[in-house]
N, C-alpha and C positions, 0 to 999 in steps of 0.2 A: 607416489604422487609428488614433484614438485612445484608448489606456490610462487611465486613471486611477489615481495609484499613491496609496494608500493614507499616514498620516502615517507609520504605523512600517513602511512601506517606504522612505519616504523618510532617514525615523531612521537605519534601517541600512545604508542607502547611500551617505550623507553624513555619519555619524558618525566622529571621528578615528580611530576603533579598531573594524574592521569583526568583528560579533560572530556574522555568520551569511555563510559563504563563498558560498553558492549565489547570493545576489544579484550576484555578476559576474557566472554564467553568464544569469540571468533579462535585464542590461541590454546582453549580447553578443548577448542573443536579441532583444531590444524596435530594436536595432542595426542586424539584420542584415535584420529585416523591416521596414526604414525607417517604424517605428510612432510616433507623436506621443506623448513621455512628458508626461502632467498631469498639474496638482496643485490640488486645490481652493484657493480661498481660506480654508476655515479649517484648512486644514493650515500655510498659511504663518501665521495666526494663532496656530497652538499655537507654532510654533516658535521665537517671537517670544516665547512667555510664558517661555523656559528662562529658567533661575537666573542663570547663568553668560553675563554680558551677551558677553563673545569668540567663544562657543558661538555664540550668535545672530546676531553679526557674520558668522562663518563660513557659517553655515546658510544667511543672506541672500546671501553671494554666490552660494553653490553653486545655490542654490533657480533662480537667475536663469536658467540653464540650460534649466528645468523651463517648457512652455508651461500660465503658471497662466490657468485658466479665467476670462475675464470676466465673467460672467452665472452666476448660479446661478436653477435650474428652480425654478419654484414649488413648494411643499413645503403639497401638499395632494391629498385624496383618499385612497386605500389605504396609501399609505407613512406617509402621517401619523397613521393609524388604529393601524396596526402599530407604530408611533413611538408613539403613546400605550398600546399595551397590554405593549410590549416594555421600551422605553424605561426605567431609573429616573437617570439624572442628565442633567449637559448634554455631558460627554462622549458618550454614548450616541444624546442627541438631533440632536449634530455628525455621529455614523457615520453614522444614518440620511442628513443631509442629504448627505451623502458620496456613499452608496448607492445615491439620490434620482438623482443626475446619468445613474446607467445606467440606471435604473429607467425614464426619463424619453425617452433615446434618445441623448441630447448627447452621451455616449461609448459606445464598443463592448464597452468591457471594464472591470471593477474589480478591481485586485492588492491581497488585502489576506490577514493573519494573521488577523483577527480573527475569533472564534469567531460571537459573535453578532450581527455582519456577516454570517455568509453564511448562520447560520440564519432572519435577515429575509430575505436574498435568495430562502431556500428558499418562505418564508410569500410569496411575493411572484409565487413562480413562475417567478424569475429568475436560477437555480440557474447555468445553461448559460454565465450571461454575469460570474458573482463568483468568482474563482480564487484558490486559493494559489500560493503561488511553484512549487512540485512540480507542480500538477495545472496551471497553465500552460505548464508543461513540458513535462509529457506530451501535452500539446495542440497547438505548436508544433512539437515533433520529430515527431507523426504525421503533420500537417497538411504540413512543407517537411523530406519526406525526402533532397532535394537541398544544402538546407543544415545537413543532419548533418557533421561534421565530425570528429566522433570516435565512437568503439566503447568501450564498457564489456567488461572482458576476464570473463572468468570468476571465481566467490568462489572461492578458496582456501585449503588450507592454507598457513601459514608460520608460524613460531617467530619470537617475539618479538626475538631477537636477528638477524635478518633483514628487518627492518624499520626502517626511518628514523627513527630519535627523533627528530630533529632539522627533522622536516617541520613544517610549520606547520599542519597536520591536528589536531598536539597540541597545538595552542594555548590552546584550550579547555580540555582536559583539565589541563593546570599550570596554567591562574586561579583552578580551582576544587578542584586538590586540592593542596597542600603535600607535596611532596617525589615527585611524579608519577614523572620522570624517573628516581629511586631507585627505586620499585620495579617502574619498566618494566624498568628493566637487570638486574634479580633475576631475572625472569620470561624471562631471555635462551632458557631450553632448553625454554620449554614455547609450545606451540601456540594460534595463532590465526586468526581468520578474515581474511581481506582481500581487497579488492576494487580495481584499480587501475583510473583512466582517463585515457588518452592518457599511460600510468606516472605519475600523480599519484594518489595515493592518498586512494580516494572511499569509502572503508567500511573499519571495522574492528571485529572481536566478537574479547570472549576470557569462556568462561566456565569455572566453576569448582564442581565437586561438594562439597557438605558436609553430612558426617553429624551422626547428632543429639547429637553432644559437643559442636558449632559454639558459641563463644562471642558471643552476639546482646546482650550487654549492654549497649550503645552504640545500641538499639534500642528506643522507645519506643510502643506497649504492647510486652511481651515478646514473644517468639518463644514457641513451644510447641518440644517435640523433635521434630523432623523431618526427612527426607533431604530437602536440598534442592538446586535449581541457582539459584545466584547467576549473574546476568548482569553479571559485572565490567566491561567496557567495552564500549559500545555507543554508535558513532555513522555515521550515514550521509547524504553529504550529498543534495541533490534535485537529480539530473539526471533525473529521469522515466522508470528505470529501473528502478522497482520492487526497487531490491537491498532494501531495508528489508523486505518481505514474505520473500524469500528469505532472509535473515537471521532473521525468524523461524518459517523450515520447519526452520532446523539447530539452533534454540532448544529448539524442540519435540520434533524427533529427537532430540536428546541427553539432553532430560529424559523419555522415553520409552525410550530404551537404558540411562540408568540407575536407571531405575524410581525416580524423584522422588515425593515428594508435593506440593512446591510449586516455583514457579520467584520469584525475587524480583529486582528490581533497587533501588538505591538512584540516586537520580536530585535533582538542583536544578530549579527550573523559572525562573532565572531572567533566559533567553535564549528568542526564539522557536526555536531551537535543540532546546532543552532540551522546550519546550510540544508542541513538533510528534511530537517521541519519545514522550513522554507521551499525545499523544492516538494513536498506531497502537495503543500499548500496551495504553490502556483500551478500544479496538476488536475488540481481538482477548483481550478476559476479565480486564486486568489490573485490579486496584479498589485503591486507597487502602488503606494499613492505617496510618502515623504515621510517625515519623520519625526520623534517624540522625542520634546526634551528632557533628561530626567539627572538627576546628580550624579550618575554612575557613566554618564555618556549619552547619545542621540543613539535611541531606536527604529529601525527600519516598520512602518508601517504596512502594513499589508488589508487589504480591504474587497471583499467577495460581494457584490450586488445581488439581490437575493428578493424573491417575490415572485407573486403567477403572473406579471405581468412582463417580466422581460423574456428578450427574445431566446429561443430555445437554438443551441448550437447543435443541428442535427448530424454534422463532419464531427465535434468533439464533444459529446453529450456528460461529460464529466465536467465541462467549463460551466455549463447551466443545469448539474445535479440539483434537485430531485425533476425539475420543471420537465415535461414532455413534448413535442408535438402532437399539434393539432392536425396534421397533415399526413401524417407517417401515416405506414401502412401494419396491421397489426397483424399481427398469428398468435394461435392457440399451439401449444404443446404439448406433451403427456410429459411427467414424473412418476415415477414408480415411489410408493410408498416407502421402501426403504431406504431412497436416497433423496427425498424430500425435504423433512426436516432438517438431516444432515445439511443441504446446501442452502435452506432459509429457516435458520433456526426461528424467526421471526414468527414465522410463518405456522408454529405449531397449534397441531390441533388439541382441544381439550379433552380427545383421548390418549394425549400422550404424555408421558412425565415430563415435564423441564428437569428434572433429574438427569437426564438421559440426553439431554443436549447441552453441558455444560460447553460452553465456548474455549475449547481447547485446541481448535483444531483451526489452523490458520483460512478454510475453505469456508467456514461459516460466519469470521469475521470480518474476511476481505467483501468490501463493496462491488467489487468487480470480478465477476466470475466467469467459470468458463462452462458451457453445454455440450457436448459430444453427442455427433447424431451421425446416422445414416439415412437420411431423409431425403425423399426426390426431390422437394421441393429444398434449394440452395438460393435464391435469389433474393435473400434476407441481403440488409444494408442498414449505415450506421444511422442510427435516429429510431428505426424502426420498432415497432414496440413487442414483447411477449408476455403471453398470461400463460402460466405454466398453471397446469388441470394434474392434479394428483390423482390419479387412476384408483377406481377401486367401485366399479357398479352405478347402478342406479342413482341410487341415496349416497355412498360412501365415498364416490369420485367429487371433488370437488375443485372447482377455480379459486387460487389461493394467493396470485402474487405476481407481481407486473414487475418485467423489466426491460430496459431499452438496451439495444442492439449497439454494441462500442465497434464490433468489424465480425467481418466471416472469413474463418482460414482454410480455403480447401487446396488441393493438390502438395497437400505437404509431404516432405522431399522420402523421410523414413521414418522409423521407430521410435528414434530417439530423440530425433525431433518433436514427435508430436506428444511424447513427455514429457520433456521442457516447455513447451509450449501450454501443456495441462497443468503442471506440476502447483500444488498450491492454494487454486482456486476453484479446483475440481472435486468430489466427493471421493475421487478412486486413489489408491494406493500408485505405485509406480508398476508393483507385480500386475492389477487389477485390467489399468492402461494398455500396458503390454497384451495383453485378455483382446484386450478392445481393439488394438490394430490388427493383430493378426487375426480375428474373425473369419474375414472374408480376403483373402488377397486381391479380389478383385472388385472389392466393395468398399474400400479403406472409409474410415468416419474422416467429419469434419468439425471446424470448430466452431459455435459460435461465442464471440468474447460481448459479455455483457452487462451492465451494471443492475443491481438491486435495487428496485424504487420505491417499492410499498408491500404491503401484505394486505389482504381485505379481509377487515372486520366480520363481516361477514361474508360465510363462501356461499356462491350458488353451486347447488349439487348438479349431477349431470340429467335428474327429475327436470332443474328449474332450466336448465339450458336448451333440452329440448324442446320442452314449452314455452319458451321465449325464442327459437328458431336461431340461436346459437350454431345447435347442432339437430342434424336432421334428423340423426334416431342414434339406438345403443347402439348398433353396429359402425355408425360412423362416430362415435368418438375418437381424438385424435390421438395420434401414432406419432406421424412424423410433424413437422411445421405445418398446420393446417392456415388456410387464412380465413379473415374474419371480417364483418365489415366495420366500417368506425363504430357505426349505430349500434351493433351487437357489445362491441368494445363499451360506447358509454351507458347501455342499458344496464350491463353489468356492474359499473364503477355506481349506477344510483341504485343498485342493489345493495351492492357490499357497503357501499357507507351512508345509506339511506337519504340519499338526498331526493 
C-alpha cells in the first residue's frame, strides 16, 4: 500500500512542537499495515521555502525517512480542468498536482486536512481514495479488526477536580488560554464529560447555562438577551470512534433540558485541531456570528439557534437536529433484537445490561446512522421520519426510537461500495456487509442514512399498537418500511412520554 501524505501532514508530524495528537495514532497505523509513507516532491519544495533556515535543516533530515516520489504524472486532462476552474493561486495549483498522483493511480491513497483537496477529489469522483486523518481511521480499524489494540471506554461523568490537569491533553488548551490551569482548578466541584482510551484521556466537554443577565461584552456584534448554552471546552481527539458525534447528542440534550435558545461556543482556528472542531460544528447548524476578545487573541464565534420553534431543514435535517417535521411522512420499521441496542444503545431495554453496551464501537455513538434493507417500499426522502419496532411478539416487540431520514442510497454501483458507504455507522462488521450484498444478486439491499432523535421513555408493545390501530394485527407487524399515519406517529409520542 502506498499513502501519499499530504504537506501539512507532514508539517505536523515533523514539526518540533506537535500540535495535533492524533498524528501518532494515524503513523502507528500507516506502521502497523507495513504502508509505504510518500511525499511529493513539492512538498519537499515547500519545506525548503521555511524562514527559519534550522527549521529546514531539520525538515530535510526527517523528510529523508519519507519514500519521496520520483516521477510525478502528467497533470492533464479532468484534473487539470478542475485545476483551472477551482484553482486561484500556485498553492492551490500544487494541491491539485498533489491530488493528481491518486487521481492518476501511482498511489492508493491521499492523507490530507485540506478542505479543498478533497472537495476536488469529490469533483473527480475520487472521494473513496482522499482521507482525513479521522476518516482514515475509521477506515483502517474497520478494515484490520485484529490490529485493534485498544477499547474506547464509555463518555462519562466526572468533576473537574477528578481529572488530570497535568495530562498533556491540555496542552492545547494553556497555549491558547492564559491562566487555563487557574480556572480549571476553580471548576474542581463541577461536572464534565470525559472519555478515556487505554486510560489516556481522548475527549473532554464541560458546558455551562447562562441566562439573559450573561455579560457578552467582550463579543463582537453583541449578543441579544438570551438563555443560552456555552460550550466551554470541547475537544476530541480522531481515533474513529465517533465520540465527537456523541459529544454532540449530550450538547443537544442539555440544551434541550434546559430549554436554551442558543448553544455558542468560542473557538480559534488556528490548529487543524481547532478547523476540524469547527467544521463538525458547522455540519451539524453551527454558522459564524464574529468574534471574542480575550488576551491571547480574538476568537471565532460560532452560534447554533436552537428551540421547537424554528424552522425544521427537511433537505438538511442535521442544520435543525434534534427539531423534526410536522409535515414529513412517517414509517415504522422492524429491528431485530440483536442488532437493536447495538445501533441505539440509548435505547436499552431494562432487560438488558448496560454492561453489555459499553460505547466502544463507533456505530453506537455516531448520531448518524446507516439502516440496510430490502424493502419494497424505497420511496423514503430526507426529512422523513422513522420509528424503529424491536421485533419480538405480542408483549415483547416494542416501539423504541424515532429517527429522521438524512438520504436514500439505492442502485449502488458494487460490493465495495456499499461497504464504504456502511462502514462505521452500521451494526455489521465488513465480513457481515459482504453477507448482505451478496444475498440475493438480484435483490441487492439499499441504504437508508439517518440521524438518531430520541428513544421513548416508554415503549408501546405491539399489544398497544394494535389496539390503538397502529397496526392491524400480529401478522402485519412490520418487516420492510411500513407507512404510518401522523396521527398514529403522535399518538405514540403521547404514549411514550405521557403527555
Amino acid at each position: 500500500m502506498r499513502v501519499l501524505l499530504d504537506t501539512n501532514i507532514i508539517i505536523h508530524r515533523e514539526a518540533g512542537k506537535v500540535n495535533n495528537p492524533d498524528i501518532g495514532i494515524l503513523f502507528n497505523w500507516l506502521d502497523k499495515l507495513k504502508a509505504s509513507k510518500c511525499v511529493h516532491p513539492l512538498t519537499i519544495e515547500e519545506l525548503q521555502r521555511h524562514l527559519d533556515p534550522s527549521t529546514v535543516r531539520t525538515m530535510g533530515i526527517k523528510v529523508a525517512n519519507y519514500t519521496t516520489l520520483k516521477t510525478q504524472a502528467p497533470f492533464d486532462g479532468d484534473i487539470k480542468q478542475i485545476s483551472a476552474a477551482v484553482d486561484k493561486n500556485e498553492n492551490d495549483i500544487n494541491d491539485s498536482k498533489i491530488l493528481n498522483e491518486v487521481y492518476s493511480g501511482r498511489v492508493d491513497y491521499l492523507i490530507s486536512e485540506d478542505k479543498k483537496i478533497h472537495l476536488k477529489a469529490q469533483l473527480l469522483n475520487i472521494a473513496e481514495k482522499v482521507y482525513k486523518i479521522d476518516t482514515f481511521l475509521e477506515k483502517v480499524t474497520a478494515e484490520n479488526p485484529d490490529l485493534v489494540d485498544y477499547k474506547v471506554l464509555a463518555v462519562k461523568k466526572q468533576y473537574f477536580g477528578e481529572v488530570n490537569l497535568a495530562d498533556t491533553f491540555f496542552d492545547s488548551f494553556r497555549e491558547d488560554y492564559r491562566g487555563f490551569d487557574n480556572w480549571f482548578n476553580k471548576k474542581a466541584d463541577e461536572i464534565s464529560y470525559v472519555c478515556y482510551q487505554n486510560e489516556v484521556l481522548s475527549a473532554f466537554l464541560f458546558l455551562k447555562v447562562e441566562d439573559e443577565n450573561e455579560n457578552y461584552s467582550d463579543i463582537t456584534p453583541a449578543f441579544t438577551k438570551k438563555r443560552r448554552l456555552k460550550i466551554g471546552t470541547f475537544k476530541v481527539t480522531s481515533n474513529g470512534y465517533k465520540i465527537g458525534e456523541r459529544f454532540l447528542k449530550i450538547i443537544f440534550d442539555n440544551a434541550r433540558m434546559q430549554r436554551v435558545n442558543e448553544i455558542y461556543v468560542t473557538i480559534f482556528d488556528k490548529t487543524t485541531e481547532h478547523q476540524r472542531l469547527i467544521a463538525l460544528l458547522e455540519d451539524w447548524g453551527f454558522r459564524y456570528h464574529g468574534t471574542k476578545t480575550t488576551p491571547t487573541g480574538d476568537e471565532k464565534v460560532f452560534v447554533r439557534v436552537f428551540g421547537r420553534d424554528i424552522q425544521v431543514d427537511i433537505n438538511n435535517p442535521k442544520l435543525t437536529y434534534p427539531n423534526i417535521s410536522k409535515g414529513s411522512d412517517v414509517y415504522m420499521v422492524s429491528i431485530y433484537p440483536a442488532y437493536h441496542t447495538e445501533l441505539f444503545p440509548d435505547s436499552i431495554l431494562r432487560t438488558e445490561s448496560p454492561k453489555e453496551f459499553v460505547e466502544n464501537e463507533p456505530h453506537r455513538n455516531a448520531l448518524s446512522k446507516v439502516y440496510i434493507s430490502r424493502s419494497h417500499q424505497r420511496d423514503l426522502k430526507s426529512g422523513d421520519l422513522i420509528v424503529f419496532y424491536r421485533t419480538g411478539g405480542l408483549y415483547a416487540g416494542v416501539a423504541t426510537t424515532v429517527g429522521v431520514v438524512e438520504s436514500v442510497v439505492t442502485g449502488i454501483q458494487d460490493e465495495a461500495s456499499f461497504i464504504a458507504l456502511c462502514r462505521k455507522r452500521s451494526v455489521f462488521t465488513d465480513e457481515q456487509l459482504s453477507l448482505h450484498w451478496n444475498y440475493n444478486k438480484y435483490d441487492r439491499p439499499f441504504i437508508v442514512n439517518f440521524l438518531y432523535v430520541a428513544s421513548y421513555p416508554k415503549r408501546p408493545n405491539l399489544k398497544w399498537l394494535i389496539e390503538n390501530n397502529v397496526i392491524a394485527s400480529v401478522n402485519d407487524a412490520p418487516r420492510g418500511f411500513t407507512k404510518i399515519t401522523r396521527e398514529n406517529f403522535d399518538n405514540i409520542a403521547k404514549y411514550a412520554f405521557g403527555r
